[in-house]
TINULUM-559466 format. One line per field, with one value per residue: residue number from 0; residue in three letters; chain; x, y, z negated of N, C-alpha, C, CB in turn. Coordinates in nm, 3 decimals, always signed. Glycine has a CB too. Layout:
pos <- NUM;...;
code <- ALA;...;
unit <- A;...;
n_xx <- X;...;
n_yy <- Y;...;
n_zz <- Z;...;
ca_xx <- X;...;
ca_yy <- Y;...;
ca_zz <- Z;...;
c_xx <- X;...;
c_yy <- Y;...;
c_zz <- Z;...;
cb_xx <- X;...;
cb_yy <- Y;...;
cb_zz <- Z;...;
This chain:
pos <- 0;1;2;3;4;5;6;7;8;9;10;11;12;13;14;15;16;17;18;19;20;21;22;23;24;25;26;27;28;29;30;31;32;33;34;35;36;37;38;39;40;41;42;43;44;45;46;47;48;49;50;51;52;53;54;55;56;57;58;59;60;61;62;63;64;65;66;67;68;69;70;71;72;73;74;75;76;77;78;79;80;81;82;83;84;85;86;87;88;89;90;91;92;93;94;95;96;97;98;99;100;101;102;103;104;105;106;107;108;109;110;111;112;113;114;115;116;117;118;119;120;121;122;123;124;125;126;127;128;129;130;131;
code <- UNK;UNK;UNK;UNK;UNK;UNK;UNK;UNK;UNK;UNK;UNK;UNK;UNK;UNK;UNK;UNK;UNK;UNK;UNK;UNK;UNK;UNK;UNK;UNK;UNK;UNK;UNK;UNK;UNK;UNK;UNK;UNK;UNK;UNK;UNK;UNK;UNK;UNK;UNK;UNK;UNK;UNK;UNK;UNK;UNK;UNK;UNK;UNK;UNK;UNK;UNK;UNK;UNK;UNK;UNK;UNK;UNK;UNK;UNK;UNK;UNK;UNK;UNK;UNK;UNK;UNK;UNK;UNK;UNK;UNK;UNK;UNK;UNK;UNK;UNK;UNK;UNK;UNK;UNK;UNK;UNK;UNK;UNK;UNK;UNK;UNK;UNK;UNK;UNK;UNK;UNK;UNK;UNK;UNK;UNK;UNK;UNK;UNK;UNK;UNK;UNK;UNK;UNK;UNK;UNK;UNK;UNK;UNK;UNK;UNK;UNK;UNK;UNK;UNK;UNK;UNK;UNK;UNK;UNK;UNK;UNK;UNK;UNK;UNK;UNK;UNK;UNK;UNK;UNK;UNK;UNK;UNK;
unit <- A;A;A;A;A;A;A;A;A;A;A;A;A;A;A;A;A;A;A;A;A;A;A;A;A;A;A;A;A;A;A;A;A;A;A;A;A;A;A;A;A;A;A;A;A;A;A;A;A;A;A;A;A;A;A;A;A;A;A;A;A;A;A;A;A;A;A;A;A;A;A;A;A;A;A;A;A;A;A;A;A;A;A;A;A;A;A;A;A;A;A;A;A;A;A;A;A;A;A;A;A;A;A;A;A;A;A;A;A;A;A;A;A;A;A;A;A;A;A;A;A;A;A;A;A;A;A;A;A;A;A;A;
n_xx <- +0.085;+0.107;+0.162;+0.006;-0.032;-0.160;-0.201;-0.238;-0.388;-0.633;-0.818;-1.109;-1.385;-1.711;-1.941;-2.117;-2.214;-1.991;-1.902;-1.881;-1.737;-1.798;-2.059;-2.188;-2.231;-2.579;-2.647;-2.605;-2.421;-2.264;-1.942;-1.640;-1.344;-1.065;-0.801;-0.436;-0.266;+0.047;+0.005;+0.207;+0.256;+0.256;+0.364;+0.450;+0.594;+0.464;+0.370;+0.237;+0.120;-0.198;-0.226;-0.206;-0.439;-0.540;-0.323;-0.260;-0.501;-0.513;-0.287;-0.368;-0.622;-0.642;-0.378;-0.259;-0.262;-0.077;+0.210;+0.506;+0.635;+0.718;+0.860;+0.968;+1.293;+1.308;+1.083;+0.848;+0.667;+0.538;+0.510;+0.566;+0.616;+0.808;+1.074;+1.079;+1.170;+1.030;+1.096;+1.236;+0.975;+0.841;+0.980;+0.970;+0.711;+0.506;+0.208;+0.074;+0.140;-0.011;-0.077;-0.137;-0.226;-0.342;-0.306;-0.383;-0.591;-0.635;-0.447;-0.130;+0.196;+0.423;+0.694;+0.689;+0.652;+0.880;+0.922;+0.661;+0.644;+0.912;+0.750;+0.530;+0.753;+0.889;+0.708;+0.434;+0.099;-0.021;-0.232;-0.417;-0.670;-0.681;-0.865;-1.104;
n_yy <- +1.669;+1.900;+2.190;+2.515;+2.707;+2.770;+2.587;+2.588;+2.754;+2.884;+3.006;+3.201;+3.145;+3.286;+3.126;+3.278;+3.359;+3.185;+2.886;+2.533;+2.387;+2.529;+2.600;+2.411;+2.496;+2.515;+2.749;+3.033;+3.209;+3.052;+2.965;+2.819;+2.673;+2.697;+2.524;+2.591;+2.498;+2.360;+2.029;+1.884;+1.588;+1.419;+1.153;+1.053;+0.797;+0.567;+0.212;+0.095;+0.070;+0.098;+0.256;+0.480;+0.584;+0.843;+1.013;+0.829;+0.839;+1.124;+1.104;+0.956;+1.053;+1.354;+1.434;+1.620;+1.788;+1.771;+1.794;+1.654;+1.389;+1.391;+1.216;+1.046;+0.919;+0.631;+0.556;+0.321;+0.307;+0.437;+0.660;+0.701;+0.967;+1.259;+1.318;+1.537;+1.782;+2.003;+2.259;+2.226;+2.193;+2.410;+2.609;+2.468;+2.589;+2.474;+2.490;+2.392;+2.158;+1.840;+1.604;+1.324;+1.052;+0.812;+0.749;+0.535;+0.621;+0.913;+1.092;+1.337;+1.202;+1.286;+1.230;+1.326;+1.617;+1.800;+1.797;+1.889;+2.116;+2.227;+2.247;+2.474;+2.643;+2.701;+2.826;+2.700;+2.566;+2.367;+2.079;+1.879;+1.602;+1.461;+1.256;+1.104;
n_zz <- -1.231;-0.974;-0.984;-1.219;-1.017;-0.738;-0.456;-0.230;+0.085;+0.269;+0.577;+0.541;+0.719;+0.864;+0.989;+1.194;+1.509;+1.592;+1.837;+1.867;+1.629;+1.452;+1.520;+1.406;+1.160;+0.958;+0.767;+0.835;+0.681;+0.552;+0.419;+0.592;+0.568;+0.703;+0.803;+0.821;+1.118;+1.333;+1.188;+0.901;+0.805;+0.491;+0.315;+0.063;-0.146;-0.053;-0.095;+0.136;+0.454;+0.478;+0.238;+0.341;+0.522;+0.528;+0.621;+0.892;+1.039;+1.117;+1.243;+1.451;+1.577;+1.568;+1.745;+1.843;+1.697;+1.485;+1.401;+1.271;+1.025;+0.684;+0.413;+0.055;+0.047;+0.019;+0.106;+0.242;+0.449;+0.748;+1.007;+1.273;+1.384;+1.455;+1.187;+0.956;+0.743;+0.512;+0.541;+0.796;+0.957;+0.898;+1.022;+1.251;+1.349;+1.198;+0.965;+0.777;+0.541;+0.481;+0.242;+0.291;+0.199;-0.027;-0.382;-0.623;-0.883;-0.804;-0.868;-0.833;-0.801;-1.071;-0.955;-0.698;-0.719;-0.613;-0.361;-0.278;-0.370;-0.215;+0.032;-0.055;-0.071;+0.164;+0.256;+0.354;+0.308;+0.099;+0.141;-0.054;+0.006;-0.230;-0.535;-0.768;
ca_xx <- +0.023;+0.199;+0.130;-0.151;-0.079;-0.262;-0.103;-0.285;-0.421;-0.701;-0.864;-1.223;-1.453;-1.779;-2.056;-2.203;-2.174;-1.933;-1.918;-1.817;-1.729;-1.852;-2.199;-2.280;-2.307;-2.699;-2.642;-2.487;-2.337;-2.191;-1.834;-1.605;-1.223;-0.980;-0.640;-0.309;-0.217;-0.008;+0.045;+0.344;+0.160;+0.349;+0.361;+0.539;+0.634;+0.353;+0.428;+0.176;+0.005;-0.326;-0.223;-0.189;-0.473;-0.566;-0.231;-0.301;-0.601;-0.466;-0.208;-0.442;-0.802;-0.611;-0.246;-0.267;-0.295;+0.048;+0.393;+0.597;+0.602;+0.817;+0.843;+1.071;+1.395;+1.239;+0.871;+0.879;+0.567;+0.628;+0.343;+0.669;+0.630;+0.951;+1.085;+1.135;+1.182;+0.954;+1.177;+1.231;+0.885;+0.808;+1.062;+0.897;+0.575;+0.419;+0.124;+0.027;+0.166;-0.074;-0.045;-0.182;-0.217;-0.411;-0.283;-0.440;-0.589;-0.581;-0.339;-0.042;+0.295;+0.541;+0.793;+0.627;+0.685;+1.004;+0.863;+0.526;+0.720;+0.968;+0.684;+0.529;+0.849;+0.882;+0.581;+0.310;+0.002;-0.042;-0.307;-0.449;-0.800;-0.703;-1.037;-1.065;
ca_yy <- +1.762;+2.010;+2.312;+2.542;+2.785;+2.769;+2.506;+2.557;+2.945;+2.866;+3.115;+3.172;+3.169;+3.305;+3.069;+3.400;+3.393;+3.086;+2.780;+2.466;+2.328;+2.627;+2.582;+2.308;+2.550;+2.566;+2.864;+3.173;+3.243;+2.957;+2.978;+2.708;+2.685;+2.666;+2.445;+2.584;+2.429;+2.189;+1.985;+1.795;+1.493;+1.372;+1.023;+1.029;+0.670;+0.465;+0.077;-0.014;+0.153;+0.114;+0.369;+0.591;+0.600;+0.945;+0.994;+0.754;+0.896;+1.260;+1.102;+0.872;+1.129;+1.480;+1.409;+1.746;+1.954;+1.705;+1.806;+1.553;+1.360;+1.354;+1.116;+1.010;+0.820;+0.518;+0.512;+0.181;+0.341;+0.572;+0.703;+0.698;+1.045;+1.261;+1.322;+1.707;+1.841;+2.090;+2.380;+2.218;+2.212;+2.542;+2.650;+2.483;+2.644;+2.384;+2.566;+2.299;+2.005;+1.746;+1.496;+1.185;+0.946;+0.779;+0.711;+0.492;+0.694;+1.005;+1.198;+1.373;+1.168;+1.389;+1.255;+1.427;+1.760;+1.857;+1.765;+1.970;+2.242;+2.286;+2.302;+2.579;+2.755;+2.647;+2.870;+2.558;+2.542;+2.203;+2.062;+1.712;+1.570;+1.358;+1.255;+0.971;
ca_zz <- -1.141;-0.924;-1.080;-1.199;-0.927;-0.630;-0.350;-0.038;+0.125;+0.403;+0.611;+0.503;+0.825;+0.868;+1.094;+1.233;+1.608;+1.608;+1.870;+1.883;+1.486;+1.325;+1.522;+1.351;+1.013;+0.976;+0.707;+0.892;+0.534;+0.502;+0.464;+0.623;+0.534;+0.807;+0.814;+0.915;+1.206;+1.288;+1.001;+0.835;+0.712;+0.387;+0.273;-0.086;-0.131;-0.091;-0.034;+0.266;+0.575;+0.414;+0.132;+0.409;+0.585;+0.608;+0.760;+1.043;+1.069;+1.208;+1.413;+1.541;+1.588;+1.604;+1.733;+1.881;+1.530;+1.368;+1.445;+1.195;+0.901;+0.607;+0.262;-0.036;+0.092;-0.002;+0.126;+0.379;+0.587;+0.898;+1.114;+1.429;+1.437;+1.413;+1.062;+0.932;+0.606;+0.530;+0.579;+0.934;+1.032;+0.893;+1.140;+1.399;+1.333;+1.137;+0.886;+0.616;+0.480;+0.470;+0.129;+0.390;+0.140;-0.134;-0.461;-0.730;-0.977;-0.781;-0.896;-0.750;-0.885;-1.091;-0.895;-0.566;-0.728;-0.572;-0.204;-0.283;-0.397;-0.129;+0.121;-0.091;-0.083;+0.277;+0.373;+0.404;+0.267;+0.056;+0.158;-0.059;-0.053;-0.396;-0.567;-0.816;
c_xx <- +0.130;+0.254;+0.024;-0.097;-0.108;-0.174;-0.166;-0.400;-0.515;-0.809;-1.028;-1.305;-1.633;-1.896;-2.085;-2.092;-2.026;-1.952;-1.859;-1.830;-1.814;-2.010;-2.241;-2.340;-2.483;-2.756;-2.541;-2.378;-2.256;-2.044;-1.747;-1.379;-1.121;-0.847;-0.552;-0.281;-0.063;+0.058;+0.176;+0.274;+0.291;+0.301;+0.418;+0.619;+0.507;+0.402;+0.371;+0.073;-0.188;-0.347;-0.223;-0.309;-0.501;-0.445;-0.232;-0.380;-0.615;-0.393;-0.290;-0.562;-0.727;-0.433;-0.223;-0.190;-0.084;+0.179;+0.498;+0.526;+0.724;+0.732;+0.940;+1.112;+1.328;+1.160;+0.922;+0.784;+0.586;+0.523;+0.428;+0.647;+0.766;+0.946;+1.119;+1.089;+1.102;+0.979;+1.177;+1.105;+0.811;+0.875;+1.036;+0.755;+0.457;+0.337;+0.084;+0.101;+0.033;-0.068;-0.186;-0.208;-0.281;-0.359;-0.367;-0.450;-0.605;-0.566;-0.161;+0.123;+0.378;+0.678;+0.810;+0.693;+0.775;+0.939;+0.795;+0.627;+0.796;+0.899;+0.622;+0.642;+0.919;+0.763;+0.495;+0.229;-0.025;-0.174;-0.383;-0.623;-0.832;-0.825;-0.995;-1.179;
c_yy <- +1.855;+2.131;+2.391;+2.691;+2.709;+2.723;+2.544;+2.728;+2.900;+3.028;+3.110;+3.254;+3.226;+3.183;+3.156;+3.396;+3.281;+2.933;+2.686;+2.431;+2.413;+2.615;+2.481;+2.394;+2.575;+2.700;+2.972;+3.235;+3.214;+2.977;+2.839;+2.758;+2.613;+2.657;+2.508;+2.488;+2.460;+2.159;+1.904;+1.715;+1.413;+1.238;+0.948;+0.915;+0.560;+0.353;+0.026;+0.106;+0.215;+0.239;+0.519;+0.622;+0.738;+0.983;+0.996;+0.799;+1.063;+1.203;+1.050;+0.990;+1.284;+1.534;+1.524;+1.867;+1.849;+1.712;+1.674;+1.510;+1.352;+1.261;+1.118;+0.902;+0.683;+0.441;+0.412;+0.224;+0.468;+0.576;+0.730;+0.796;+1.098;+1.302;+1.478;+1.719;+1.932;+2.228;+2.399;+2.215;+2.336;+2.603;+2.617;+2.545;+2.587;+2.512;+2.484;+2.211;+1.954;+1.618;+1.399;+1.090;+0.903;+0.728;+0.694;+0.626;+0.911;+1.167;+1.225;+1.327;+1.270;+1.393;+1.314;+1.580;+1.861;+1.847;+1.825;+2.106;+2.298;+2.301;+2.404;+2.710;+2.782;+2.777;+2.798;+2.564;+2.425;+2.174;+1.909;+1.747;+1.429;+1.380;+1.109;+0.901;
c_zz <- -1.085;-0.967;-1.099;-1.094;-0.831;-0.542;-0.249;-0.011;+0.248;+0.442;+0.580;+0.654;+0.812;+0.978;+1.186;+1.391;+1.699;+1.721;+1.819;+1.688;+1.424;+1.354;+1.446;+1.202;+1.023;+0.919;+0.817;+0.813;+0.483;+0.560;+0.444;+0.599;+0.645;+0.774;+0.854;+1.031;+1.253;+1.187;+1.011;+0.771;+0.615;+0.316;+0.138;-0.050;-0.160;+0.004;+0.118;+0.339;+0.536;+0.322;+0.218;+0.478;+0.650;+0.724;+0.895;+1.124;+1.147;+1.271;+1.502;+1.617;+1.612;+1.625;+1.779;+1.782;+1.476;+1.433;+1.412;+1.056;+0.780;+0.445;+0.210;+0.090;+0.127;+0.060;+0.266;+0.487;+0.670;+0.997;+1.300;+1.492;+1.448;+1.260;+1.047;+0.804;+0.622;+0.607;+0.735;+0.992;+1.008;+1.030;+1.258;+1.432;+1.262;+1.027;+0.781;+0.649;+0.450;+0.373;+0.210;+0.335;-0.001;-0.241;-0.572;-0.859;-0.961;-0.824;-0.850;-0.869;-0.873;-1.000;-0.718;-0.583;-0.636;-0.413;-0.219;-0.267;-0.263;+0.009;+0.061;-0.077;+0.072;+0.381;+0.399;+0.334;+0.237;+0.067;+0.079;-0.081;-0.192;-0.454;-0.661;-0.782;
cb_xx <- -0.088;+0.160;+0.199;-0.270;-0.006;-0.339;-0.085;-0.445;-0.242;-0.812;-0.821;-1.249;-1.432;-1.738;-2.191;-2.197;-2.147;-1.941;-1.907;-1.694;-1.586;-1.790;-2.246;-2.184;-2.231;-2.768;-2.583;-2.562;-2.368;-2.255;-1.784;-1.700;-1.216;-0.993;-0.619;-0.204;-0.309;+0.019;-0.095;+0.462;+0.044;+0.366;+0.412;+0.442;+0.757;+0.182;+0.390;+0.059;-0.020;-0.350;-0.073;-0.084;-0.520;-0.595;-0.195;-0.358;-0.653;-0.399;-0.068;-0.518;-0.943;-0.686;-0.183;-0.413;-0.583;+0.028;+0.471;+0.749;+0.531;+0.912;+0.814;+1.024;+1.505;+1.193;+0.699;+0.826;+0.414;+0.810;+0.232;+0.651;+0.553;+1.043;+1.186;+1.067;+1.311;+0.922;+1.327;+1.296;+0.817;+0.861;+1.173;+0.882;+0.533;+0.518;+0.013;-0.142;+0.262;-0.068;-0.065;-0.094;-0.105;-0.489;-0.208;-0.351;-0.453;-0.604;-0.341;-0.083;+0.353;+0.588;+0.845;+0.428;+0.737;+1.164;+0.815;+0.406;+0.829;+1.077;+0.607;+0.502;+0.967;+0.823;+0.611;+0.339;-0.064;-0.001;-0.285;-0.351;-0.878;-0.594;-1.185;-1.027;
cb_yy <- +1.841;+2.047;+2.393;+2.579;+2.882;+2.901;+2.343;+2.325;+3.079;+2.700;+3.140;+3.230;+3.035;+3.423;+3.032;+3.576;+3.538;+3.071;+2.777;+2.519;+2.322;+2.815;+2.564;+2.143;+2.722;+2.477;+2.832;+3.310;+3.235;+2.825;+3.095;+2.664;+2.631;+2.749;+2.334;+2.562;+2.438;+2.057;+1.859;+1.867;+1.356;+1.486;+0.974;+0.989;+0.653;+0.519;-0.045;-0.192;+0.004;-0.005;+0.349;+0.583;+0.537;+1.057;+0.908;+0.637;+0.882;+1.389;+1.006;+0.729;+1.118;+1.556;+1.295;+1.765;+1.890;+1.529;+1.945;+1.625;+1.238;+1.515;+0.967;+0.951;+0.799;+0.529;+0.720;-0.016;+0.357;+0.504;+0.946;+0.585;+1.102;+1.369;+1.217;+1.845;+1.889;+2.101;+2.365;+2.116;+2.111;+2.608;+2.616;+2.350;+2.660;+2.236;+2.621;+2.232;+1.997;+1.727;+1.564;+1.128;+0.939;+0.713;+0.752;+0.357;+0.627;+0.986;+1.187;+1.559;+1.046;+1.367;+1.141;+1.447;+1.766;+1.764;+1.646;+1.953;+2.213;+2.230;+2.223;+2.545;+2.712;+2.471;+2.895;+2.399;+2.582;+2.160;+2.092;+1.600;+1.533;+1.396;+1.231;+0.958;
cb_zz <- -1.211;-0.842;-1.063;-1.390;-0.895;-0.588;-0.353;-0.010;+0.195;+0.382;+0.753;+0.331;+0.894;+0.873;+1.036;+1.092;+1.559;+1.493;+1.962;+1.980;+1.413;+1.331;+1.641;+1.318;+0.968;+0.942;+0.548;+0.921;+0.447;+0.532;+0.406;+0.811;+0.397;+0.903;+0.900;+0.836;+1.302;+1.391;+0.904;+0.732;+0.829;+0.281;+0.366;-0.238;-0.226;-0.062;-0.144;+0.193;+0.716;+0.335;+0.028;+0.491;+0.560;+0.513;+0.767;+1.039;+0.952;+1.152;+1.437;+1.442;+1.384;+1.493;+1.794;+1.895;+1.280;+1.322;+1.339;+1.163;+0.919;+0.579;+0.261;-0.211;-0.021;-0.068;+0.199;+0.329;+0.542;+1.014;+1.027;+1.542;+1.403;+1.505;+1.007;+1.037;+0.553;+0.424;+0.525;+0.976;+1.031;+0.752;+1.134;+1.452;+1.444;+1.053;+0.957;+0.570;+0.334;+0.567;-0.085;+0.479;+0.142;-0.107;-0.466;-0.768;-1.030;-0.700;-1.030;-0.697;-0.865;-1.230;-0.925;-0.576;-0.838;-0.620;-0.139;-0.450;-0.515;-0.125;+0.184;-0.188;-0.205;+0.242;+0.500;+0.398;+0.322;-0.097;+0.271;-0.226;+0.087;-0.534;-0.388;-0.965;
């Protein structure tokens, strides 16, 4: 796991008086959690496109919100955005990192750490929807 502090800071929205996304809340109460924008979608090292989908899935559906992508040396899949270290897309204004990718079992590999981390320290908001 990453660590037990707290990876990711979103803005907590109200419904009340809201168009557009937030209209859809049917509670007025209801509070909705808003993304940094744009993202750094991160790809660890996963072997095949498939493992990526969410990924794909923001460049493809909200290419707007995604600046770059970075991964381990290694990782063979590439979403042919540009590449930036966290640091560097902090610097371009990037607001979350995006963990894009599904891993068996999900849980966040130890050897991720160092990449999580230096977008935390980066200024980014980690963002994963891991789930098993």
């Amino acid at each position: 796991m990453v660590s037990k502090r707290t990876t990711a800071r979103a803005v907590r929205m109200s419904c009340k008086g809201r168009t557009g996304m937030m209209a859809a809340c049917r509670d007025p109460e209801t509070v909705m959690l808003v993304l940094r924008k744009p993202y750094l979608l991160y790809l660890g090292d996963v072997p095949t496109n498939a493992d990526a989908k969410t990924a794909f899935g923001l460049r493809d559906w909200c290419r707007d919100d995604v600046l770059a992508e970075w991964s381990l040396p290694a990782c063979p899949v590439t979403l042919g955005l540009p590449r930036m270290s966290p640091a560097e897309a902090a610097a371009a204004g990037a607001g979350s990192l995006i963990v894009g990718v599904a891993v068996t079992g999900g849980r966040i590999p130890e050897h991720w750490q160092a990449d999580l981390e230096a977008a935390l320290g980066a200024g980014l908001d980690v963002v994963s929807g891991m789930h098993t």
